[in-house]
TORKOLPA-392309 format. One record per atom (N, C-alpha, C, O): atom name; x, y, z. Coordinates in Angstrom, 2 decimals. Layout:
BEGIN
[CA, [X, Y, Z]]
...
//
This chain:
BEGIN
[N, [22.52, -17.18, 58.68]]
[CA, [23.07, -16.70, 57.44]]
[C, [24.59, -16.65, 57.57]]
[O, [25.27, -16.10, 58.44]]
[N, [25.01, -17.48, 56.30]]
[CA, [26.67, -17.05, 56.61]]
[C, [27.02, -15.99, 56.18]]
[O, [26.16, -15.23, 55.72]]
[N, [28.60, -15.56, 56.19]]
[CA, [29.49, -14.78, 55.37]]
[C, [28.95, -14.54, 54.32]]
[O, [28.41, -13.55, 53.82]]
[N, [29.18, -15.73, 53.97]]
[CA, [28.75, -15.74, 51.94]]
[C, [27.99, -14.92, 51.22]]
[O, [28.19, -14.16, 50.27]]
[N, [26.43, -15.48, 52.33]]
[CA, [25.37, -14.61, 51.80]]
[C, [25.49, -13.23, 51.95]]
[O, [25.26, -12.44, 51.02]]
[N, [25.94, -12.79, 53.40]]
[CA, [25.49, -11.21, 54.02]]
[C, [26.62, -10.50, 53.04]]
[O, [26.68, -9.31, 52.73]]
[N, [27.53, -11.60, 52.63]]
[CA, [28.72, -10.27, 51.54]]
[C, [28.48, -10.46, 50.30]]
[O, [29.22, -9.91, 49.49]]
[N, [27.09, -11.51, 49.69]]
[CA, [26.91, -10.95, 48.54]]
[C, [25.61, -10.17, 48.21]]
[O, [25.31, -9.68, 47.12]]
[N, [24.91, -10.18, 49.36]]
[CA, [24.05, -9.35, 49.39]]
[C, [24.70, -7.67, 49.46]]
[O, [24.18, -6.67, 48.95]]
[N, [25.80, -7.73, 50.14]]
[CA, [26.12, -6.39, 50.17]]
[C, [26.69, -5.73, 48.68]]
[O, [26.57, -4.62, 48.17]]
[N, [27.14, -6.57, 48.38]]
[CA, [27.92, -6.35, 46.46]]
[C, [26.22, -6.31, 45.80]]
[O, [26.17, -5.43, 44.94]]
[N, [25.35, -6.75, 45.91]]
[CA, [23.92, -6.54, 44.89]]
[C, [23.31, -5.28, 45.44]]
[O, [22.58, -4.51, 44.81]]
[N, [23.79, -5.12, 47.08]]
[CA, [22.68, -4.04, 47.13]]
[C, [23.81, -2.54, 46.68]]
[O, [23.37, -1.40, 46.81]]
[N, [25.43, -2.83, 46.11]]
[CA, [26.13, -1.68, 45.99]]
[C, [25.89, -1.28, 44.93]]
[O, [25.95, -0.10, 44.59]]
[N, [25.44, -2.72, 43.83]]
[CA, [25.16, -2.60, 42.43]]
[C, [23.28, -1.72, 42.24]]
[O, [22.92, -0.93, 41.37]]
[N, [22.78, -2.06, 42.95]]
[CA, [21.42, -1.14, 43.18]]
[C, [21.83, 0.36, 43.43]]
[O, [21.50, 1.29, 42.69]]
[N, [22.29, 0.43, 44.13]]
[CA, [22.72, 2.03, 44.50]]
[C, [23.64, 2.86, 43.51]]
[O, [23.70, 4.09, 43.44]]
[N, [24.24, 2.06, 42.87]]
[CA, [25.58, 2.40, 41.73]]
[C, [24.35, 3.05, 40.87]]
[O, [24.07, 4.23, 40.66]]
[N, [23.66, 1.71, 40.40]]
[CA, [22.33, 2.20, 39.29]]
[C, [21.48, 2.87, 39.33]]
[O, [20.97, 3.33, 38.30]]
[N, [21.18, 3.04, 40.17]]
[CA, [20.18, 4.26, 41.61]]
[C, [21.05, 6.09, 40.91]]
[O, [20.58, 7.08, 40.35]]
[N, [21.97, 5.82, 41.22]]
[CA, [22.71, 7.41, 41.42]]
[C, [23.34, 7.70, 39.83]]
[O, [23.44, 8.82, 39.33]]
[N, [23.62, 6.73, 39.35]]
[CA, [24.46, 6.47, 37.73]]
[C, [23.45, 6.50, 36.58]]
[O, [23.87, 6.89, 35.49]]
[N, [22.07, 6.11, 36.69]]
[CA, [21.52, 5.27, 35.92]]
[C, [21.65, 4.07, 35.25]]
[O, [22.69, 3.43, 35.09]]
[N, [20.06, 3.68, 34.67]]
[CA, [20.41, 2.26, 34.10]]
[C, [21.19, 2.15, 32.80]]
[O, [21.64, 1.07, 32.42]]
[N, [21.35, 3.32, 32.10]]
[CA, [22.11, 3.32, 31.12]]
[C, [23.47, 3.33, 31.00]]
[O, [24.25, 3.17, 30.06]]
[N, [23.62, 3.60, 32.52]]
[CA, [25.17, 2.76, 32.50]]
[C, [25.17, 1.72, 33.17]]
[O, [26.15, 1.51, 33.90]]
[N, [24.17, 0.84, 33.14]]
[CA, [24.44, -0.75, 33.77]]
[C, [25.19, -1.82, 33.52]]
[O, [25.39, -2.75, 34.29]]
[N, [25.85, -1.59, 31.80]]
[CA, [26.84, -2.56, 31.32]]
[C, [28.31, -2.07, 31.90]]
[O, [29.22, -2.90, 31.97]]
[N, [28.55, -0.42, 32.40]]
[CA, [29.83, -0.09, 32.72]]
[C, [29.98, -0.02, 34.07]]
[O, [31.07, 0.20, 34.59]]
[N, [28.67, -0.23, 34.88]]
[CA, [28.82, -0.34, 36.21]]
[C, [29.20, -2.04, 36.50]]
[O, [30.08, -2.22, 37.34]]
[N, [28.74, -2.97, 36.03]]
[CA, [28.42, -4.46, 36.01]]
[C, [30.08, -4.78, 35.63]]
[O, [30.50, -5.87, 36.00]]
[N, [30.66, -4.22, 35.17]]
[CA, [31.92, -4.89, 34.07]]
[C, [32.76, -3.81, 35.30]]
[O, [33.46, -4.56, 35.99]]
[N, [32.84, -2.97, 35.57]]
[CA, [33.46, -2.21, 36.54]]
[C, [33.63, -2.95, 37.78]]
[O, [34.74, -3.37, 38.10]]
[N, [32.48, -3.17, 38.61]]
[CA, [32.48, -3.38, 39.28]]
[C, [33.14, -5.01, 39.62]]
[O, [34.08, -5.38, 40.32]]
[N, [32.24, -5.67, 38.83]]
[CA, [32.62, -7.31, 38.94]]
[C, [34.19, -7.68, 38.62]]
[O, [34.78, -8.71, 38.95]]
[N, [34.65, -6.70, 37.97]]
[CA, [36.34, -6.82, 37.21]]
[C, [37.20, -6.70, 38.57]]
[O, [38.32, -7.15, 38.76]]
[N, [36.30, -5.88, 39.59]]
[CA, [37.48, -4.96, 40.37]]
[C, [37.32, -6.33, 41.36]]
[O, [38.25, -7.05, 41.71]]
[N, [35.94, -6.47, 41.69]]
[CA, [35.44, -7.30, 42.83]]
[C, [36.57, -8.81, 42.51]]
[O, [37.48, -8.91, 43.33]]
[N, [36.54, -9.57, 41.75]]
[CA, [37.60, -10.35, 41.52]]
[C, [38.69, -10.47, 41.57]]
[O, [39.21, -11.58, 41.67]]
[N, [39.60, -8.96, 41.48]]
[CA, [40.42, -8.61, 41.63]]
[C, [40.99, -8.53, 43.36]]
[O, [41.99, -9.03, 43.87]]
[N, [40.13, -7.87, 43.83]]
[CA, [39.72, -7.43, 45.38]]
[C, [40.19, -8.34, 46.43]]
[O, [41.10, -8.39, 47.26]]
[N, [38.71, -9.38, 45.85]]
[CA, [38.25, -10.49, 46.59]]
[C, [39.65, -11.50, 46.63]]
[O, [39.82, -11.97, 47.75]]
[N, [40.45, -11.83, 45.85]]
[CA, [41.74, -12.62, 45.47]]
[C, [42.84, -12.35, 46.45]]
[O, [43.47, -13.09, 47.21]]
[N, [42.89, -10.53, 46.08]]
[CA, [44.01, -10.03, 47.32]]
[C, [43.75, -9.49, 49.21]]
[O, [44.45, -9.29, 50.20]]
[N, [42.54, -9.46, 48.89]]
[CA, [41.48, -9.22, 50.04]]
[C, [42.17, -10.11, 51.89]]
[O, [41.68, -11.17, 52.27]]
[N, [42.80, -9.69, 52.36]]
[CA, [42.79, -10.28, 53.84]]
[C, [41.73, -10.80, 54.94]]
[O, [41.71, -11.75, 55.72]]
[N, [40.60, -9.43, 54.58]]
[CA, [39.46, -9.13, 55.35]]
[C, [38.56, -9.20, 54.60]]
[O, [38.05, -8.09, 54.42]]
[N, [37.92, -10.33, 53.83]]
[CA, [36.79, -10.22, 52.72]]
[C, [35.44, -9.49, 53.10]]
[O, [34.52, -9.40, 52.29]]
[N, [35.34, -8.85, 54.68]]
[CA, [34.43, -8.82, 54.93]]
[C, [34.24, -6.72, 54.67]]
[O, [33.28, -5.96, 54.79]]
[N, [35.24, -6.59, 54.40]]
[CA, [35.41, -5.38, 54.40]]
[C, [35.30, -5.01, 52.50]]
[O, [34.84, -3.96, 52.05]]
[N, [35.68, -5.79, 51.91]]
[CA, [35.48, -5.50, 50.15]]
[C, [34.43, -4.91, 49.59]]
[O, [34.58, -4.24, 48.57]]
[N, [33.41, -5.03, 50.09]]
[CA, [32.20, -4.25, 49.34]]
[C, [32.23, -2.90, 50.04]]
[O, [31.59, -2.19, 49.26]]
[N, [32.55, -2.23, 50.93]]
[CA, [32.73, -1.39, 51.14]]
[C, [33.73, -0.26, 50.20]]
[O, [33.42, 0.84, 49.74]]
[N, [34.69, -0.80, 50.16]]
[CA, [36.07, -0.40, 49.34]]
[C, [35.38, -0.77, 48.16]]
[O, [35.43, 0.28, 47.52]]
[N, [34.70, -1.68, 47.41]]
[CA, [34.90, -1.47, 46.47]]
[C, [33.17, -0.18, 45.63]]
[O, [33.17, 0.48, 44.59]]
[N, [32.46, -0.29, 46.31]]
[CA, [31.65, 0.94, 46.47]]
[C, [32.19, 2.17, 46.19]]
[O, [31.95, 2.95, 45.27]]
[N, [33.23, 2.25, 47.43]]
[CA, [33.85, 3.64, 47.59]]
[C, [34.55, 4.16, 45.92]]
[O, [34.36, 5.25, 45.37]]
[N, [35.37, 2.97, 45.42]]
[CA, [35.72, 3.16, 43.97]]
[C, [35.33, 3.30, 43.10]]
[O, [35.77, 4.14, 42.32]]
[N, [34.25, 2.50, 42.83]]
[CA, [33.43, 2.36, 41.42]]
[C, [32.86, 3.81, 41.12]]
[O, [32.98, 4.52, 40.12]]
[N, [32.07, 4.04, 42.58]]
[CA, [31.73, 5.43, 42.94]]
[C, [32.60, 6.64, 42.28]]
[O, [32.03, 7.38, 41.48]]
[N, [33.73, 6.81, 42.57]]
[CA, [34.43, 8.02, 42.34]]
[C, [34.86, 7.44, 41.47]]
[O, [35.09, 8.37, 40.71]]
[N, [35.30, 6.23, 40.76]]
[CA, [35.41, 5.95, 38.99]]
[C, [34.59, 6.70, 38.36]]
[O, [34.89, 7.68, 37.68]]
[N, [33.09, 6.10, 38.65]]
[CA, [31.85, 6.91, 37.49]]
[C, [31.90, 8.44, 37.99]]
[O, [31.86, 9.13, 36.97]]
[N, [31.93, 8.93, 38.68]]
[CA, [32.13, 10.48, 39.26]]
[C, [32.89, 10.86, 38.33]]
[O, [32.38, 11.57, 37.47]]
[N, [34.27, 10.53, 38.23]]
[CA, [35.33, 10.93, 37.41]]
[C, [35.39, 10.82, 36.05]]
[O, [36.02, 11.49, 35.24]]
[N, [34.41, 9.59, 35.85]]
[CA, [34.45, 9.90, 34.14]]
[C, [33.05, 10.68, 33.66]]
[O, [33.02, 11.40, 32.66]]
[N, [32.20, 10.51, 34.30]]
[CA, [30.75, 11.29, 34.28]]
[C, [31.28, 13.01, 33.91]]
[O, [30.64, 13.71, 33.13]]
[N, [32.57, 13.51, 34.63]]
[CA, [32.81, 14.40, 34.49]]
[C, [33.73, 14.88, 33.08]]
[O, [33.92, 15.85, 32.35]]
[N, [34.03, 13.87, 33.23]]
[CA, [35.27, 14.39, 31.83]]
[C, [33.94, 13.30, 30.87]]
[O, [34.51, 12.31, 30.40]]
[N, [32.81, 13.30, 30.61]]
[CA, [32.10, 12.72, 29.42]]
[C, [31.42, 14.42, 29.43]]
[O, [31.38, 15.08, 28.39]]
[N, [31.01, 14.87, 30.51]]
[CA, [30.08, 16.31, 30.09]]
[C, [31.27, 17.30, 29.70]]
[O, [31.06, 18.21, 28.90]]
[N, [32.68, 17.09, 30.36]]
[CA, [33.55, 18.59, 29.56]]
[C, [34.00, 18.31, 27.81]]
[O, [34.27, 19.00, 26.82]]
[N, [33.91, 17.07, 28.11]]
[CA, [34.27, 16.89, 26.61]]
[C, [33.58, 17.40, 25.38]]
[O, [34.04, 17.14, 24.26]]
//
């Protein structure tokens, strides 16, 4: 198995877990979140092997952060 695969398996299994903890009802803002950043990432990225990690860590405390300011509102 190359690179390729084991790092896009890791971006599908971050998108499982995103939807796992978020729900599926936010699957269009996790999908558009995530894939926006991942392109972004992946472009400026040195160490591609490290991106799904980082970008987990974000998306994560993105939806955290707005999850919170959607219930104070």
């Amino acid at each position: 198995m190359d690179t390729a695969d084991i790092l896009e398996k890791a971006h599908k299994s971050n998108i499982e877990r995103l939807l796992e903890e978020f729900g599926a009802r936010r699957k269009d803002e996790i999908l558009e979140a995530y894939n926006s950043m991942r392109h972004s990432t992946e472009r400026n990225a040195k160490i591609q092997e490290f991106t799904p990690i980082f970008l987990y860590r974000t998306i994560r405390e993105t939806l955290k952060t707005s999850e919170k300011i959607i219930i104070e509102a």
